[in-house]
Backbone bond lengths (Angstrom), bond angles and torsions (degrees), N, CA, C in turn:
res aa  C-N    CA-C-N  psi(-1)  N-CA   C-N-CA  omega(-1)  CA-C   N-CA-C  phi
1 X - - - 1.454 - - 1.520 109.41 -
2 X 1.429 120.92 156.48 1.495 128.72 -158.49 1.197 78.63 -131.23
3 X 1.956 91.73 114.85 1.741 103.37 153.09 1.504 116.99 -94.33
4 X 1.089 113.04 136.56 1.624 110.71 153.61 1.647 121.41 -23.40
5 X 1.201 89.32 139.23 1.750 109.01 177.60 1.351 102.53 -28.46
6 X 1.190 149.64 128.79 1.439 138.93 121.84 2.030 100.71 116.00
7 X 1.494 102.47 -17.33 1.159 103.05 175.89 2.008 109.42 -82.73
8 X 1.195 100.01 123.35 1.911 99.65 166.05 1.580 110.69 -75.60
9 X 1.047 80.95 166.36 2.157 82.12 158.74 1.851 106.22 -123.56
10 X 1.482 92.18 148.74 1.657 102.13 -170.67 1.814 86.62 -144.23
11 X 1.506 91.03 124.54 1.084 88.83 158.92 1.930 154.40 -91.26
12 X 1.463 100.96 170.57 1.739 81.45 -157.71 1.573 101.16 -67.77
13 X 1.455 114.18 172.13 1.763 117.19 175.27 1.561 107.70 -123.68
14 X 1.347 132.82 128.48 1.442 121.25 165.08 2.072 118.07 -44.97
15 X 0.822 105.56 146.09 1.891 124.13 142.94 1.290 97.85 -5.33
16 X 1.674 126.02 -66.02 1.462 109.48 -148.54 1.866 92.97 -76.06
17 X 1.540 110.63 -57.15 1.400 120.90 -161.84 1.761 105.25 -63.57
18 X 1.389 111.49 -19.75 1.820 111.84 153.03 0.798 121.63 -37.42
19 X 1.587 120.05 -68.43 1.620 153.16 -157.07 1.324 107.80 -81.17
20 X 1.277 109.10 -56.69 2.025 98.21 150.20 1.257 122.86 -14.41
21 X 1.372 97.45 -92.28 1.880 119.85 -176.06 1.541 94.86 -49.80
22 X 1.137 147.81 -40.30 1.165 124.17 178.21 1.437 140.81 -81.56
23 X 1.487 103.07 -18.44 1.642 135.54 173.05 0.894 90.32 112.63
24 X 1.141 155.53 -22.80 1.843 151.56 -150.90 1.455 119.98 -82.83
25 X 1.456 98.98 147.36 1.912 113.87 178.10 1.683 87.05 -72.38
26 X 1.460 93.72 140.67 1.563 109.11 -172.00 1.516 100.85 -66.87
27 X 1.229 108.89 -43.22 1.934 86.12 176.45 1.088 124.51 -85.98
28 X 1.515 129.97 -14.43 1.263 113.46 137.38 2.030 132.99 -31.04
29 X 0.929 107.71 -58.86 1.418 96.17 164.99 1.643 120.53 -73.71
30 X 1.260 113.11 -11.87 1.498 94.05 174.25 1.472 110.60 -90.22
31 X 1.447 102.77 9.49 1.336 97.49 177.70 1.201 119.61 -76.13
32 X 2.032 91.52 -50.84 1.529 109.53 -177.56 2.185 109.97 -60.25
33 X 1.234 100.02 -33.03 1.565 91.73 173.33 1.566 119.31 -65.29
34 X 1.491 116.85 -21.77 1.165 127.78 -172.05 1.809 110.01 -66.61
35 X 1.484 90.90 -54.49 1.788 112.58 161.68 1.365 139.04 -52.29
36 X 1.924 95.59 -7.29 1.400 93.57 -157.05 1.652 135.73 71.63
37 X 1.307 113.35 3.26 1.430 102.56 -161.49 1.547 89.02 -109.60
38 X 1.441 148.22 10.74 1.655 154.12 140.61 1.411 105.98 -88.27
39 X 1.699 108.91 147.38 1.176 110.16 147.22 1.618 122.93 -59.12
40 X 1.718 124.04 134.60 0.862 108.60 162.40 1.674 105.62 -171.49
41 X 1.604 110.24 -165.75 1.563 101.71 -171.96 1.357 90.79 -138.09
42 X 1.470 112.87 138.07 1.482 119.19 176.48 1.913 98.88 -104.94
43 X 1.575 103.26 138.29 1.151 115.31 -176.96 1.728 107.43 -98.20
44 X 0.994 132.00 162.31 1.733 125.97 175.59 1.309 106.45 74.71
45 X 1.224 93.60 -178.38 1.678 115.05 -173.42 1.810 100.01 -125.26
46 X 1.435 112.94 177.90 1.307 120.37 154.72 2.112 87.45 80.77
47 X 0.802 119.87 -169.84 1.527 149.31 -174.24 1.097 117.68 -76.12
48 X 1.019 126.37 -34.85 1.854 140.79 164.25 1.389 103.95 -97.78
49 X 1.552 104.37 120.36 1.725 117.49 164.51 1.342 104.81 -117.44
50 X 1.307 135.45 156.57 1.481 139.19 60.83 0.997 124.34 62.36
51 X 1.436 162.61 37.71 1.524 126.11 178.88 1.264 143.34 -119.58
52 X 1.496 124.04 136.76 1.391 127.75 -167.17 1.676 119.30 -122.59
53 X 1.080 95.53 150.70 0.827 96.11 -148.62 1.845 103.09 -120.69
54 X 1.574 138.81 179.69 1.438 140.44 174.20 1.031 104.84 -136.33
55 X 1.339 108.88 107.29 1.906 106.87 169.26 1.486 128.33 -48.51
56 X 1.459 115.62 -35.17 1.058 109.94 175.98 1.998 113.25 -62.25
57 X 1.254 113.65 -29.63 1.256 136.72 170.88 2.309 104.14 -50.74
58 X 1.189 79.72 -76.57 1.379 79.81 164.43 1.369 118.68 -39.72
59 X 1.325 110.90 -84.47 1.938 102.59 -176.82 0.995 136.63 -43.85
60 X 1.647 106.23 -32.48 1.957 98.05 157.83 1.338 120.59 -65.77
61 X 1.613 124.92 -30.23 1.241 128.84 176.03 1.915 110.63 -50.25
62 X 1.478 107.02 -58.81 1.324 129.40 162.20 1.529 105.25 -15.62
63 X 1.251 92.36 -88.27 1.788 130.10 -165.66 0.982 93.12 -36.48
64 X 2.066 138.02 -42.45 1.311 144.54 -144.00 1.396 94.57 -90.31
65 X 1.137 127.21 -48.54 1.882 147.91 -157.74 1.365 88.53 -95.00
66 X 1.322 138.49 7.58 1.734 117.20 155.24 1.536 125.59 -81.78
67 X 1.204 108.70 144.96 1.944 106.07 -166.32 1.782 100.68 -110.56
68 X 1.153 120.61 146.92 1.291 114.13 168.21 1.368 86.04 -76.74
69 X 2.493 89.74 152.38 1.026 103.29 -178.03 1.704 122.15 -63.12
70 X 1.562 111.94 160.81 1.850 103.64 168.03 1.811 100.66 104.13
71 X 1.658 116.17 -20.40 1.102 126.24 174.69 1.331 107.97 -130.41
72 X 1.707 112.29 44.14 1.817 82.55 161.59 1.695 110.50 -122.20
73 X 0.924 114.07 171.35 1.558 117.17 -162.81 1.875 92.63 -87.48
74 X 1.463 92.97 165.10 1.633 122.85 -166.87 1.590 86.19 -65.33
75 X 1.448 114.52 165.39 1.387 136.89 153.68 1.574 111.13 -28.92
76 X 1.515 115.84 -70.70 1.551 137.46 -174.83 1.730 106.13 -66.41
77 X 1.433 111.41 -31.24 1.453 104.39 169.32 1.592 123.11 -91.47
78 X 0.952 125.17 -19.07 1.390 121.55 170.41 1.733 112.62 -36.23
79 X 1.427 94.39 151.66 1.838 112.09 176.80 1.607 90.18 -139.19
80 X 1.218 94.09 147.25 1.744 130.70 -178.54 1.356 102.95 -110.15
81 X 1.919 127.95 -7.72 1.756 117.80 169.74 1.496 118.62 -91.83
């Protein structure tokens, strides 16, 4: 397959190998993909998906949700949107 100029290809990763790279209980992130509040791609139709996900996708997400130190919220206050 022929990608566009300048585009690579990366391939997709399941839920578990997501949740790896992120430290996370796998349904914890399928939660947050469920919510919208992860990058991610839902596979299927109907109410039950699929989802995969791009690490590189992830780490900018990451990278975005880091606080300089002295401002980050408690354990119980943290948000994942």
């Amino acid at each position: 397959m022929q990608l566009p100029m300048g585009i690579t290809h990366e391939q997709f990763v399941d839920g578990q190998r997501a949740a790896e790279f992120l430290g996370l209980p796998r349904k914890t992130l399928l939660n947050l993909a469920r919510r919208g509040s992860v990058p991610a791609h839902p596979l299927g139709d109907g109410m039950r998906h699929t989802w995969r996900f791009r690490l590189s996708e992830l780490a900018s997400w990451v990278q975005s949700k880091t606080v300089e130190s002295g401002s980050h919220r408690g354990r119980n206050e943290r948000e994942f949107s």
